[in-house]
N, C-alpha and C positions, 0 to 999 in steps of 0.2 A: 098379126104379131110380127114383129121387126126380125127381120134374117138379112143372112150375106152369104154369097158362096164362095169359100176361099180353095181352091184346087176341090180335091173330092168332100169336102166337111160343108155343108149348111149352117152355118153357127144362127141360134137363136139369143137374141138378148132383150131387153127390157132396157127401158130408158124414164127416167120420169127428174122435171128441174131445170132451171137453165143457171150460167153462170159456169164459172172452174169445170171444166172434165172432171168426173171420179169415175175411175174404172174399177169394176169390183165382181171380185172372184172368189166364189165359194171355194167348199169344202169336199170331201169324197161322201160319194151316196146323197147329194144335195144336189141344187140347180140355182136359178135367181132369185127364185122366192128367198130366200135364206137371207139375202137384204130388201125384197122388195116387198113382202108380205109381212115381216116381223117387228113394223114399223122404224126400220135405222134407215134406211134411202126418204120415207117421208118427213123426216127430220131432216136429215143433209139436204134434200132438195129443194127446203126453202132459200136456200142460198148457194146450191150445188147443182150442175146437172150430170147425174149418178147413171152412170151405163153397166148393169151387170148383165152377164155372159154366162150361159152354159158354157162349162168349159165341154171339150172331148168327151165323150163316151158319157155325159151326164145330159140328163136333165130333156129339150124341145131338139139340141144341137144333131143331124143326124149326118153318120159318115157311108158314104158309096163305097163300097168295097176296102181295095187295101189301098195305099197304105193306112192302117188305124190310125197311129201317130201318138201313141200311150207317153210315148216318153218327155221327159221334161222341157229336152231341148225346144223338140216339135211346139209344146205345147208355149212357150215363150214366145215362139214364132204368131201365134195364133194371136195374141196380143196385141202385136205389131199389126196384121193383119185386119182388127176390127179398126184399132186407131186409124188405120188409112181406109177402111171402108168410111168412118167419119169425117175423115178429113181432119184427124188433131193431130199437130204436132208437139203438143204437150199436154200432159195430162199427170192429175193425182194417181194414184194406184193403190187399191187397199184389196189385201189378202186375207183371207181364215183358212189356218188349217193346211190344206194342200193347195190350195189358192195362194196362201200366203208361202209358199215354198216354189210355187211360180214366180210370184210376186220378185220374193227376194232374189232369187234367180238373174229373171229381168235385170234387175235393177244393177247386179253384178256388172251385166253387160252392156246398157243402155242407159247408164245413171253414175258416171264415171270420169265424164271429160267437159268441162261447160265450155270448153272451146270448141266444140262441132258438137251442132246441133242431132246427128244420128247417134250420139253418144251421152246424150242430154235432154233426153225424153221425159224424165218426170220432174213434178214439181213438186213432188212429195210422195213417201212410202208410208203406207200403212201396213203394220203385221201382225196379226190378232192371232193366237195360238197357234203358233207354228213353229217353225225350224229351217233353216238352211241346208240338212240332210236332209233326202227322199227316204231314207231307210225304214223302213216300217216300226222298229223296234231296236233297243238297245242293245240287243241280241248278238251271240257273233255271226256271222255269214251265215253257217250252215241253217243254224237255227231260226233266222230272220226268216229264211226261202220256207220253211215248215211253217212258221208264224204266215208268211204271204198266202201260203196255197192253203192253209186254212180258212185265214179271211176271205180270200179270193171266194173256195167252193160256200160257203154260205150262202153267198149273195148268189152263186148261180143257182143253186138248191132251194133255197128258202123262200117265201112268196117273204113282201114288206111285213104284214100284220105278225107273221111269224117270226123276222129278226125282232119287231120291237117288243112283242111278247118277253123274247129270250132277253133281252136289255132290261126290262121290266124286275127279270129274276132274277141278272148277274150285268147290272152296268158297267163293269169294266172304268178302265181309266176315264174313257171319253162321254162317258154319261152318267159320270157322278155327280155332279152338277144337278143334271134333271131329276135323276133320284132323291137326292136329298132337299128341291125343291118343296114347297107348301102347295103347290099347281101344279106339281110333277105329272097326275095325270091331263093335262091340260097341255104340259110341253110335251108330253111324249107325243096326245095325238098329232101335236104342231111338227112332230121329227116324225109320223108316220107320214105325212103330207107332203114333206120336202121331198123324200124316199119315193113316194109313189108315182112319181114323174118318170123317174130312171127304167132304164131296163137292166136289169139282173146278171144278164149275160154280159152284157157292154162294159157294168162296171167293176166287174168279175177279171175281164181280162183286161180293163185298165189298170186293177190292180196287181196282178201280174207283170205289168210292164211299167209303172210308173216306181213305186218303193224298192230301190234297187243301188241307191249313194248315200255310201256311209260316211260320204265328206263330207265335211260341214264349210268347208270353203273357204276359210278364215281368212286368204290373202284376199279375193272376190270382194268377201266384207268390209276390209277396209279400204279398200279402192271406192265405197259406194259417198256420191255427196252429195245426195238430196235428202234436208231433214227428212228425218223417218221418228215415225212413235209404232213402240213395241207395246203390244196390251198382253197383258197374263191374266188370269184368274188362280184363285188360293186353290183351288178343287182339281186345275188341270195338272195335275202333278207331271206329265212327261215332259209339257210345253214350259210349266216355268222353267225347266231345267236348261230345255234346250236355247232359250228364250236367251239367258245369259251368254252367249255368242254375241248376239246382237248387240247387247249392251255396252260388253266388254270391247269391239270392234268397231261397230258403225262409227263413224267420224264426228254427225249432227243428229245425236241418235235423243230419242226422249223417251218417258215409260210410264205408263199409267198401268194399276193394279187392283183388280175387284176384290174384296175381300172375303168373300163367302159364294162366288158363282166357278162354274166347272169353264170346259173344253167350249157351249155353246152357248158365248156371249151374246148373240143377236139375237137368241132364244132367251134366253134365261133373262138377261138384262140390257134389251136394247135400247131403253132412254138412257142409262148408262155409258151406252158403247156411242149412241149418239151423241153424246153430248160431250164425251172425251174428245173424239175425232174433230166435233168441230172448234171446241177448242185448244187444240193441235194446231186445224186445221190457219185457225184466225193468225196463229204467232207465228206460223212456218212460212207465211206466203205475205207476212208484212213489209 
């Protein structure tokens, strides 16, 4: 299985395609499979070659002591990091979720200047249910850090079979989607799966350390110029909200919209999510 060592982190990734880089980063409590199993990487990589990543504290990726590096900065860096483990100096980027809040992140910072090349890394953003705040909730402070360290003790508490039980019986924002599916239990086994790579403690206190900016970055946003497509679903009711940032800000920004799928597009409807991307993919890099 494909690793790198980048200071104390082991990063695991998966790789399948040749042609364009697409770097791609899941979500929280996910790992690769999330595009490499759910048939969206075997789609892109008939004409792509699709590098996803354990990010931090998820999935094969395993970190030696301290520093963790939970936070967003850190984990942007890490990015940077496989790319030169490959040797790209440019590359697609496509995020979900908290992948995608790296993603846009990145892109703030590295996706800004096409006159120097360390400024001018991507060739494209992709952002699939997400947001440019880390915040966990629309909550004020106080209440977000209560919302945090609930979610957080879950996942150190609860074996996997036991959160998706509890999803089963109160899916929440992020798994309406799957609930209201015709296959739901079909996808849930496919979210127990994803889940059971992770360790509980790891992504316990990445979640403690990563959801913690209530900015949404709006100056960041328009500095970014690499077309970017923002994907929603009707079901993920936090992310279209948030979603509208992007819209409103990005410079070369585009937007495809599912009409009846939640928070987990690659799950729920990845010939969909595949076929959006790559046609994005075909007009962005014309």
């Amino acid at each position: 299985m494909p690793s790198f060592q980048h200071n104390n982190v082991s990063f695991h990734y998966e790789e399948m395609g040749s042609g364009e880089p697409i770097i791609a980063l899941h979500g929280l409590a996910q790992h690769s499979a999330y595009w490499m199993q759910t048939g969206v990487v075997e789609k892109l990589s008939e004409t792509y070659r699709v590098i996803a990543l354990d990010i931090r504290g998820h999935g094969l990726t395993q970190i030696d002591g301290e520093p963790k590096g939970y936070d967003i900065d850190t984990c942007i860096e890490d990015v940077n990091a496989l790319a030169a483990h490959l040797g790209l100096d440019q590359f697609h980027l496509m995020g979900h979720s908290t992948g995608g809040m790296i993603a846009v992140r990145y892109a703030m910072k590295y996706a800004i200047d096409p006159s120097n090349i360390k400024q001018n890394r991507l060739l494209s953003l992709i952002l699939c249910n997400t947001s440019s705040s880390t915040q966990f909730s629309n909550l004020p402070d106080s209440a977000n850090k209560i919302a945090i360290n609930m979610l957080a003790g879950s996942f150190e508490t609860f074996s996997w079979p036991m959160i998706i039980q509890g999803l089963k019986l109160n899916s929440g924002p992020l798994f309406a989607g799957i609930a209201a599916a015709e296959n739901k239990d079909e996808l849930f086994k496919q979210a127990l799966h994803l889940m059971e790579a992770g360790n509980g403690q790891s992504i316990g206190a990445f979640v403690r350390h990563f959801y913690n900016d209530s900015d949404p970055r709006i100056e960041g946003l328009k500095q970014i110029i690499c077309p970017t497509l923002v994907i929603t679903a009707e079901l993920d009711h936090i992310f279209c909200k948030t979603s509208q940032l992007f819209l409103q800000h990005i410079q070369k920004v585009s937007h495809t919209h599912h009409p009846s799928a939640g928070h987990m597009t690659a799950l729920e409807c990845p010939d969909w999510l595949a076929a959006e991307v790559l046609g994005f993919l075909r007009t962005a890099t014309s």
